[in-house]
C-alpha positions as CSV (number, residue, x, y, z in Angstrom):
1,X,90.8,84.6,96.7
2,X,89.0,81.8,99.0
3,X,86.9,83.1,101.7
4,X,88.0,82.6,105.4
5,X,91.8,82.1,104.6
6,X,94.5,84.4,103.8
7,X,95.7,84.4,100.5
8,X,98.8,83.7,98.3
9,X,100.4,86.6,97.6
10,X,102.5,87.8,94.3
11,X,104.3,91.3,94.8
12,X,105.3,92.5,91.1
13,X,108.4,94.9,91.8
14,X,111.1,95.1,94.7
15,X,112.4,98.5,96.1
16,X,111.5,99.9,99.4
17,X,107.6,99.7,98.5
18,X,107.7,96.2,97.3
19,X,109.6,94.5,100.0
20,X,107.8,97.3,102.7
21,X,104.5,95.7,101.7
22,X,105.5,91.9,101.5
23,X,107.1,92.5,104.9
24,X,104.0,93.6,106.7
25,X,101.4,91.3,104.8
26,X,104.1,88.1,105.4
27,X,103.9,89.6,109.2
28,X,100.2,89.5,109.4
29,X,99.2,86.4,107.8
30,X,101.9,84.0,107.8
31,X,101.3,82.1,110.6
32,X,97.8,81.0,109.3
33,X,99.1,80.1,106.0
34,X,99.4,83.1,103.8
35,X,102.4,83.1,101.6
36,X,104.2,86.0,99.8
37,X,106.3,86.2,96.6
38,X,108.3,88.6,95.4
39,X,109.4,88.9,91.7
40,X,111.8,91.9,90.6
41,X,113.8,92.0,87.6
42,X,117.6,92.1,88.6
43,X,117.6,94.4,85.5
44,X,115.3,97.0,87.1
45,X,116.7,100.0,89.3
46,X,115.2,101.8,92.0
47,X,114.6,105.1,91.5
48,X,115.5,106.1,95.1
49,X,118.0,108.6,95.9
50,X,119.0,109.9,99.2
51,X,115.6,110.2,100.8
52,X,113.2,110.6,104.2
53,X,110.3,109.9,105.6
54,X,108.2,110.3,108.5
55,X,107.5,109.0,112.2
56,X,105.5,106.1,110.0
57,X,108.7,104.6,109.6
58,X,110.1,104.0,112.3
59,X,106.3,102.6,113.8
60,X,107.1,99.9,110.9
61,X,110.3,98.4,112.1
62,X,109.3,98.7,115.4
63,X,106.5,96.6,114.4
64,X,108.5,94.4,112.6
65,X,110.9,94.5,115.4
66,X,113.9,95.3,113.7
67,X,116.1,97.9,116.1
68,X,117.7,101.1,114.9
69,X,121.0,99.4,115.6
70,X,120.8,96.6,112.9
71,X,119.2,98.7,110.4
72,X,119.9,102.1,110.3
73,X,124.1,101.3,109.8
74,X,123.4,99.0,106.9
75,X,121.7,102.2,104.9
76,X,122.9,105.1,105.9
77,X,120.6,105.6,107.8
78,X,120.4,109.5,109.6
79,X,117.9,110.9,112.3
80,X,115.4,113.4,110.9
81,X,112.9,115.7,113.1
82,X,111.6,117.4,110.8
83,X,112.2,120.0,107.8
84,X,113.6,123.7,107.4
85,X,112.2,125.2,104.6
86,X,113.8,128.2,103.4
87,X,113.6,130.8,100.9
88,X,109.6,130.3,100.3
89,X,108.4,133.5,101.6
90,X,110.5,137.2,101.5
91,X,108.4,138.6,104.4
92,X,111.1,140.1,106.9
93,X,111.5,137.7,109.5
94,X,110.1,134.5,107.7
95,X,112.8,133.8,105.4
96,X,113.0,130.3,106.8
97,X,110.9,127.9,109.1
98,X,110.9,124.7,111.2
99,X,108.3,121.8,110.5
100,X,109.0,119.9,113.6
101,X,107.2,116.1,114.0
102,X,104.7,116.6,117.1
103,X,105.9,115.2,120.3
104,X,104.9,114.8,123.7
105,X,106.7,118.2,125.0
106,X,105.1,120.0,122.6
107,X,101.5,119.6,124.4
108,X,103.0,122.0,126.9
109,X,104.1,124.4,124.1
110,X,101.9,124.3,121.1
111,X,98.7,126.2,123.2
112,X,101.5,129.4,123.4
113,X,101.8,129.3,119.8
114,X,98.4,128.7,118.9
115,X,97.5,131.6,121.2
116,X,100.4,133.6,119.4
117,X,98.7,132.8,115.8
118,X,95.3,134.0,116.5
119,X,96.4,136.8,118.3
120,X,98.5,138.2,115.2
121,X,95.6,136.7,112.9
122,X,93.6,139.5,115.4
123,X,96.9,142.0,114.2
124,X,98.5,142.0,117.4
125,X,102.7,142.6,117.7
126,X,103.0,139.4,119.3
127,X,105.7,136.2,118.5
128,X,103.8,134.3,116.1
129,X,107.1,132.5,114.3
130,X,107.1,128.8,114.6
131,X,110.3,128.6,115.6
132,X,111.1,129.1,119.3
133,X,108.0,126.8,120.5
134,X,108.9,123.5,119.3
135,X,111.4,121.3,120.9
136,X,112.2,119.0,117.4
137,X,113.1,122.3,116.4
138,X,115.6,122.8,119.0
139,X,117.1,119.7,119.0
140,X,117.7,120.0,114.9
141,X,119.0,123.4,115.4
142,X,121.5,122.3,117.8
143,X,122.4,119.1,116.0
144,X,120.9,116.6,119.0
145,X,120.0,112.9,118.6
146,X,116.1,112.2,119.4
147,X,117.0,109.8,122.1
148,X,116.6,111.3,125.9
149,X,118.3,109.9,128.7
150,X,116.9,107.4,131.0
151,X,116.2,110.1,133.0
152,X,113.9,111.9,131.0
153,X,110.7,109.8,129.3
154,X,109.3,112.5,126.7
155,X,111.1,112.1,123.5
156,X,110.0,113.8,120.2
157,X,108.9,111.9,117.1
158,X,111.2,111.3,114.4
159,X,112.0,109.9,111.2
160,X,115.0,108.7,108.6
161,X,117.1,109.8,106.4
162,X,118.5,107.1,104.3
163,X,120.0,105.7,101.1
164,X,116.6,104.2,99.5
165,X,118.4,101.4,97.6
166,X,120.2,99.6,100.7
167,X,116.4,100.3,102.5
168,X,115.0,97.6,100.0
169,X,118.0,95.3,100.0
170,X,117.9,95.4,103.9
171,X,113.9,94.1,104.0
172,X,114.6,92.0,101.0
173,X,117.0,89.9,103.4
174,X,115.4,90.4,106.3
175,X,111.9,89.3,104.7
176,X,113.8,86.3,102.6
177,X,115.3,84.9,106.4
178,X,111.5,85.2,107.4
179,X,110.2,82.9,104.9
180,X,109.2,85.4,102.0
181,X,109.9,84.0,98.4
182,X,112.0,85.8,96.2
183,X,112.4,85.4,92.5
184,X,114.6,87.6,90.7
185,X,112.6,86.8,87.4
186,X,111.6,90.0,84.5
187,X,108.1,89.7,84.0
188,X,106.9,89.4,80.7
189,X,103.1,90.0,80.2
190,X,100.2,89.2,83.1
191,X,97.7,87.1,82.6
192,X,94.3,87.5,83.3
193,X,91.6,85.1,84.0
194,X,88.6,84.3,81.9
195,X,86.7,86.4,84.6
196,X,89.0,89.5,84.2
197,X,90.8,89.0,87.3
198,X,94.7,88.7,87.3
199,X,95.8,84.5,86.9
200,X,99.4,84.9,87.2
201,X,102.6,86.8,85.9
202,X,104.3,85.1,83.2
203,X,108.5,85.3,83.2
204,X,111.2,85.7,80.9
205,X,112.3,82.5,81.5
206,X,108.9,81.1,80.5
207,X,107.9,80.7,84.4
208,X,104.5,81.3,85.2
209,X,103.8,82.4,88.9
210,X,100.4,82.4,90.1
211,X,98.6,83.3,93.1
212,X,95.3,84.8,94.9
213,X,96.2,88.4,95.5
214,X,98.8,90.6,93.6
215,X,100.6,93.8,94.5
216,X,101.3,95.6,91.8
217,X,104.9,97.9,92.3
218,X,106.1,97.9,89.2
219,X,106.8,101.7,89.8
220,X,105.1,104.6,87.4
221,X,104.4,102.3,84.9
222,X,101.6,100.0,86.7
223,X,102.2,97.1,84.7
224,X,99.3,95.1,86.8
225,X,96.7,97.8,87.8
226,X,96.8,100.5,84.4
227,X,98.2,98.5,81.9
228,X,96.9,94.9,82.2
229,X,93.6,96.3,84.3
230,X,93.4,98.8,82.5
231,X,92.9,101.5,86.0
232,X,92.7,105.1,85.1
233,X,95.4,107.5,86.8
234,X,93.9,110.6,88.4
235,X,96.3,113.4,87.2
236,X,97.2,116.1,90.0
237,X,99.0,117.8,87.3
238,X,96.5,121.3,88.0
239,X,97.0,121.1,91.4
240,X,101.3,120.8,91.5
241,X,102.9,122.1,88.8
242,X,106.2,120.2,89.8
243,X,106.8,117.2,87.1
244,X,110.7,116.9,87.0
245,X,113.6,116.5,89.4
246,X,117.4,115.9,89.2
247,X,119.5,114.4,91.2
248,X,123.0,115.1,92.7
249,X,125.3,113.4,95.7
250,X,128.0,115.8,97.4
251,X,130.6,114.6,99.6
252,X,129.7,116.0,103.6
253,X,131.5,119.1,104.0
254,X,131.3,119.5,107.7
255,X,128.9,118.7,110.5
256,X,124.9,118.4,109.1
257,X,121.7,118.8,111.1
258,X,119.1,116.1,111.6
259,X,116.9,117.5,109.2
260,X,115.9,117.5,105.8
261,X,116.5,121.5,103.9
262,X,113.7,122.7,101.4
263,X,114.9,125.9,99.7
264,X,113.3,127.8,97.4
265,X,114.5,128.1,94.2
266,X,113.7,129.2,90.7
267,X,111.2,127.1,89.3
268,X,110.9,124.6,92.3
269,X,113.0,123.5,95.5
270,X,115.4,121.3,96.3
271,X,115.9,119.3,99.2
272,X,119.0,118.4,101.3
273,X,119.3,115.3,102.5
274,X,122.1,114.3,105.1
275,X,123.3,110.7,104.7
276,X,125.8,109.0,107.1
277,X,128.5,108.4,104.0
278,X,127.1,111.5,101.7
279,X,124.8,114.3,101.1
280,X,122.1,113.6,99.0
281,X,120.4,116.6,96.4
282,X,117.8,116.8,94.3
283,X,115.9,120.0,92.3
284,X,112.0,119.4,91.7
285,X,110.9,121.6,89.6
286,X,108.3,122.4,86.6
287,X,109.1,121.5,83.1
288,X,106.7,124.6,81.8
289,X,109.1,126.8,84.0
290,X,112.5,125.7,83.1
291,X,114.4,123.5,81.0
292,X,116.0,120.1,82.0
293,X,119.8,121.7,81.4
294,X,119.3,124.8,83.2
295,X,117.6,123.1,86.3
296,X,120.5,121.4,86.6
297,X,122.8,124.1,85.7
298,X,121.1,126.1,88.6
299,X,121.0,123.1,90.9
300,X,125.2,122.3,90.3
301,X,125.7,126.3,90.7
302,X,123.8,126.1,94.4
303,X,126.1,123.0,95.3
304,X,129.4,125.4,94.7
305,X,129.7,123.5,91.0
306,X,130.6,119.9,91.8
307,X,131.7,117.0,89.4
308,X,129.7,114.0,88.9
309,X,127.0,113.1,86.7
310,X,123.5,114.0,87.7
311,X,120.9,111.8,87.4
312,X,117.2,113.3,86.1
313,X,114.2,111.6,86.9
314,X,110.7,112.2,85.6
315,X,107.3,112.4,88.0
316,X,104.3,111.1,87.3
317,X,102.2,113.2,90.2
318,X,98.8,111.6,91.5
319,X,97.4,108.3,91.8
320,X,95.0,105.6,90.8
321,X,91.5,105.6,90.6
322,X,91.2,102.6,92.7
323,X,94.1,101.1,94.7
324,X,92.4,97.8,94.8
325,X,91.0,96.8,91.7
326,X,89.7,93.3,91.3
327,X,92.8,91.2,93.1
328,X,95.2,93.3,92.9
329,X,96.3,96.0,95.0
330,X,98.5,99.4,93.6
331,X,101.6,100.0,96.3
332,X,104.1,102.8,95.4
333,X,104.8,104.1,92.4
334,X,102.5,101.9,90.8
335,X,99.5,103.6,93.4
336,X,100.3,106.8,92.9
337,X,103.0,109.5,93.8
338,X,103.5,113.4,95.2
339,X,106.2,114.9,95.2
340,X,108.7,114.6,98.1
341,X,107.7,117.6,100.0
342,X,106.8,116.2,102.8
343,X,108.4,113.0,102.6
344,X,105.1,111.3,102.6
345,X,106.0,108.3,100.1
346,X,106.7,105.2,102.3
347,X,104.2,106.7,104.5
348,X,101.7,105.9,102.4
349,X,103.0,102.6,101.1
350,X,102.8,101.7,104.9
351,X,99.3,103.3,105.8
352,X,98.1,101.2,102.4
353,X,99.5,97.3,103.4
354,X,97.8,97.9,107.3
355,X,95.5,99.0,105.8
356,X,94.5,96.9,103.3
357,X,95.2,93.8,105.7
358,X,92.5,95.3,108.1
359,X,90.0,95.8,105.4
360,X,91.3,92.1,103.9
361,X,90.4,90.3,107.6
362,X,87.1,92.3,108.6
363,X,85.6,91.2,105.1
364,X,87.0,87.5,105.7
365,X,89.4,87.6,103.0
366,X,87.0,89.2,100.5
367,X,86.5,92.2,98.6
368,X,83.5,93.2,101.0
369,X,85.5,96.1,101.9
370,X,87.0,97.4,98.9
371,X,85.1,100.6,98.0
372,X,85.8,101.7,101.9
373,X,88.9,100.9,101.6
374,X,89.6,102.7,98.3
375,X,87.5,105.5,99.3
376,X,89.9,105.9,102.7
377,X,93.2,105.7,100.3
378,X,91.6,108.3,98.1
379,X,91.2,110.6,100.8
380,X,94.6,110.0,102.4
381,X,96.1,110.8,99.2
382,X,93.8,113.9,98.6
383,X,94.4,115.3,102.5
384,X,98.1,115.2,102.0
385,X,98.1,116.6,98.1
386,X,96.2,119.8,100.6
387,X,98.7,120.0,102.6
388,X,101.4,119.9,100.1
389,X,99.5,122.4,97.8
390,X,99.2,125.1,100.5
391,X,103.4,125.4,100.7
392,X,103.1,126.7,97.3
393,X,99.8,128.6,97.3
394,X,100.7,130.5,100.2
395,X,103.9,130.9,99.4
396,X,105.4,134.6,99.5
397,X,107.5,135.2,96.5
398,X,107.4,137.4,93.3
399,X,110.6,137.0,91.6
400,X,109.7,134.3,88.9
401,X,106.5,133.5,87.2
402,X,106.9,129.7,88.4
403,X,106.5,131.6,92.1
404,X,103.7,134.4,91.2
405,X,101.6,131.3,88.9
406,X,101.7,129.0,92.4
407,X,100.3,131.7,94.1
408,X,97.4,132.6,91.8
409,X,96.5,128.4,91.8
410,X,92.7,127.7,91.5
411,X,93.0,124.9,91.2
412,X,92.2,124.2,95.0
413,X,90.2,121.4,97.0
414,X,87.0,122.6,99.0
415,X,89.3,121.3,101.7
416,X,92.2,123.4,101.3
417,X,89.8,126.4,100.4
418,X,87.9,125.7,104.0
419,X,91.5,126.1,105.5
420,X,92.6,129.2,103.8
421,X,89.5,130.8,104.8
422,X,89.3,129.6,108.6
423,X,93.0,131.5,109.1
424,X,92.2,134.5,107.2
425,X,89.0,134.9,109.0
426,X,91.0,134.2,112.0
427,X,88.7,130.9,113.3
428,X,89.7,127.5,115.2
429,X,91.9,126.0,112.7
430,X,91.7,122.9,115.2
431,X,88.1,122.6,114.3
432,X,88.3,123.7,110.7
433,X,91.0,120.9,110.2
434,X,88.2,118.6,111.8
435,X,85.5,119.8,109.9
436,X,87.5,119.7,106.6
437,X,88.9,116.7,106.8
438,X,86.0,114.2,108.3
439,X,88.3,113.8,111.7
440,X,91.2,112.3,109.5
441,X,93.8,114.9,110.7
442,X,95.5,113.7,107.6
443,X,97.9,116.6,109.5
444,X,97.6,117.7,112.7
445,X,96.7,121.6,113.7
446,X,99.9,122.3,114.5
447,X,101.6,121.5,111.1
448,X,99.2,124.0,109.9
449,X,99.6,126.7,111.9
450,X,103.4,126.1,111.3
451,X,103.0,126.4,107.7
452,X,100.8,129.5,107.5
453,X,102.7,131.0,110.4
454,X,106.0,130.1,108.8
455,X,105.1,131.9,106.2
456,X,104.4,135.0,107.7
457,X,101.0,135.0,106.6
458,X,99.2,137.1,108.3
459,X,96.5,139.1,107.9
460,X,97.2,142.8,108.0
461,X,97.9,144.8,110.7
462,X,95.5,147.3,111.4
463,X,96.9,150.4,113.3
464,X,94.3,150.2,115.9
465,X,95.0,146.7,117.2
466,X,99.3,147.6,117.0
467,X,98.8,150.0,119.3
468,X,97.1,147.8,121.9
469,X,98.8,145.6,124.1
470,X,97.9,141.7,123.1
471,X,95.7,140.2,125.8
472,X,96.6,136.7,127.6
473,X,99.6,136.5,125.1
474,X,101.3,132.6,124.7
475,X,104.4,132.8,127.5
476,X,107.6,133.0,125.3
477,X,109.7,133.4,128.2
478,X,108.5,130.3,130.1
479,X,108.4,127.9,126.7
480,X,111.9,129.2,126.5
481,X,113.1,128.0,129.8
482,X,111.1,124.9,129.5
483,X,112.9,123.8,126.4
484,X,116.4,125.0,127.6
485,X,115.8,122.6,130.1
486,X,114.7,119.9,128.1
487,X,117.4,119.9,125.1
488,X,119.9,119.0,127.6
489,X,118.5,115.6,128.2
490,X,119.5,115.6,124.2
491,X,123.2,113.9,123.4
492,X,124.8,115.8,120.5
493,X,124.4,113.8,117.2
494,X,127.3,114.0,114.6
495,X,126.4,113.5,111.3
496,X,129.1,113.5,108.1
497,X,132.8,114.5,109.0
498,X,132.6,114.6,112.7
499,X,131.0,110.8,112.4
500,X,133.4,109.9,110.2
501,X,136.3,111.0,112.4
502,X,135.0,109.4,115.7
């Protein structure tokens, strides 16, 4: 890598990580001479399914400045605001609940709810359910596109749905048309320098490519960063017991919602995923709980028993000691990976490349930076493994051992332990999020009052503070109006047999 001058770029690995990343660094640098290459084997898969993501995404194309319009058709592309979990929790009344992304509305809303929580914290009889204060939530519900008329300027934040396999052919075109290099070579062995760093990737064909910077996303295997750097991988094995998934497409049988469903079920969850030409499903669940066949005998019974051959899939859940190691920087799989719970993947593939090219420029093309840099991904990856930990700490069921083991996890960061204690000792979970989290809001307060509210988890009710009326209570009747009103700046959005039709 030469001082002052962006560097030449080899991406290891395709899919929606590889082509995400050689997108946004072609983007940044081209113009003052950086150059990216990409070099996938044709024989290599992706091991997308249906999947979704979060706001992040759609921040990226508009960055790119791809509309909705020319992308979204060519992968199936659905809306998504935000995730219904169900089944986690068999406290009456909290058998399912809404994660809505935050939008603009909400900052008239979320100070009822918030008002709610720490008043039934307190044990008041007050509406603490996430529910009826969100507009994402209503919209979902109700099966309404994101988009607001002219008329109306506060839309919610959203995400995707899509097929992830036409997601990385779409930037592989897109970023080939801009000027990014593509070489559909399998990569043999990498070569390292006399120095240690990484010289260039030697192909098949007896091709060697070489370069100043490589991005390894050659998927769980980390050909660049583990095997050839040798990089140690950070196991969160302790902290998510999930290891396994398997996967199933259904045909759409009837008008779907704009969200993605997480239901509970015997060892694990599984996630539905409407797609504009199918339903996509998948089980995670633990190995040490259940075996592969009756995961997916319990997976095909939920589904109403269809045909078609699953696919199974096996996780490698945490990351990398180091995303940037010497020249070469860990994207995707390759960086590290939790499970899709909250949809957090290309989130984090996207966070990593802006990163990265921020801490690239501000050292002048040098590894000045790095440990900062590493130190932030670390930290992202940590703050969401808390979040995504506390769904199945926290969660409220006792019929298996897979559900009763989550629950007795000790395995816990000081972190998620701060946060635990700040609700049950009924404190500012605003400031304990701040406090935990060095100001990262890795997720915002409201996300985790949603998810200990959602859950029912409440400290319990003594029968002094029942009996007393709740003081300065959040005003459930006025949010209510307030979002009746707002929805119907919301067009209905069809998604599966209804789309089909029209």
């Amino acid at each position: 890598m030469g001082e002052g001058r962006p560097p030449h770029i080899v991406v290891l690995g395709g899919g929606s990580a590889g082509w995400i990343t050689a997108c946004l660094l072609h983007q940044r640098w081209a113009a003052r001479g950086g150059t990216v290459t990409v070099v996938e084997s044709p024989a290599i898969g992706i091991i997308g399914v249906g999947e979704g993501s979060t706001p992040q995404l759609k921040a990226m194309f508009d960055q790119l400045g791809i509309a909705e319009a020319d992308w979204m058709p060519a992968c199936d592309a659905t809306y998504k605001l935000g995730i219904r979990f169900a089944g986690w929790s068999e406290q009456a009344g909290f058998d399912s609940y809404f994660h809505p992304f935050p939008g603009p509305v909400d900052l008239h809303t979320e100070p009822h709810f918030v008002r709610n929580c720490l008043l039934a914290r307190q044990g008041f009889d007050v509406p603490a359910h996430p529910d009826p204060w969100f507009l994402a939530t209503r919209l979902a519900g109700e099966g309404r596109a994101p988009h607001a008329t002219e008329n109306f300027p506060f839309a919610p934040s959203y995400g995707y749905h899509f097929d992830a396999h036409k997601l990385g052919a779409f930037l592989r075109d897109w970023a080939v048309a801009k000027g990014v290099v593509h070489r559909p070579l399998k990569v043999e062995r990498v070569e390292l320098s006399q120095t240690g760093d990484v010289a260039a990737l030697l192909c098949e064909n007896g091709e060697r490519i070489a370069g100043d910077l490589f991005v390894d996303c050659s998927g769980f295997r980390g050909m660049i960063a583990q095997q050839a750097l040798g990089v140690p991988f950070e196991s969160f094995a302790d902290n998510l017991f999930n290891d396994r998934a398997v996967v199933l497409p259904t045909a759409h049988c009837g008008r779907a919602l704009p969200q993605t469903d997480a239901t509970a079920m015997t060892a694990g969850w599984r996630w539905t995923i409407p797609l504009t030409t199918r339903i996509g499903n998948g089980y995670v669940y633990s190995s040490r709980h259940i075996a592969d066949d009756a995961a997916e005998a319990e997976l095909r019974a939920a589904l109403g028993h269809p045909e078609g051959e699953a696919r199974r899939l096996e996780m490698k859940v945490g990351r990398v000691s180091a995303t940037w190691h010497r020249n070469c920087l860990a994207a995707g799989l390759a960086q590290g990976f939790l499970e899709p719970l909250e949809a957090t993947a290309l989130h984090i593939v996207i966070a990593t490349a802006l990163e990265f090219a921020q801490a690239f420029e501000a050292g002048d093309f040098t590894a000045r930076h790095r440990d900062a840099f590493n130190a932030s991904v670390a930290a992202r990856y940590e703050g969401v493994r808390d979040y995504i930990v506390a769904h199945y700490r926290l969660n409220r069921r006792t019929d298996t051992e897979y559900w009763k083991e989550n629950a007795a996890n000790a395995h816990l960061s000081d972190g998620l332990k701060a946060m635990m204690t700040a609700w049950f000792r009924r404190e500012d979970i605003a400031a304990a999020n701040e406090a935990a989290y060095n100001g990262k809001g890795y997720y915002a307060s409201a996300s985790w009052h949603c998810l200990f509210a959602g859950y029912g988890t409440f400290p319990a009710r003594s029968t002094q503070s029942a009996q007393r009326a709740a003081p300065s209570s959040g005003n459930l009747e006025g949010v209510t109006a307030m979002l009746d009103a707002c929805r119907l700046n919301f067009a209905p959005y069809a998604i599966g047999a209804e789309q089909q039709a029209s």
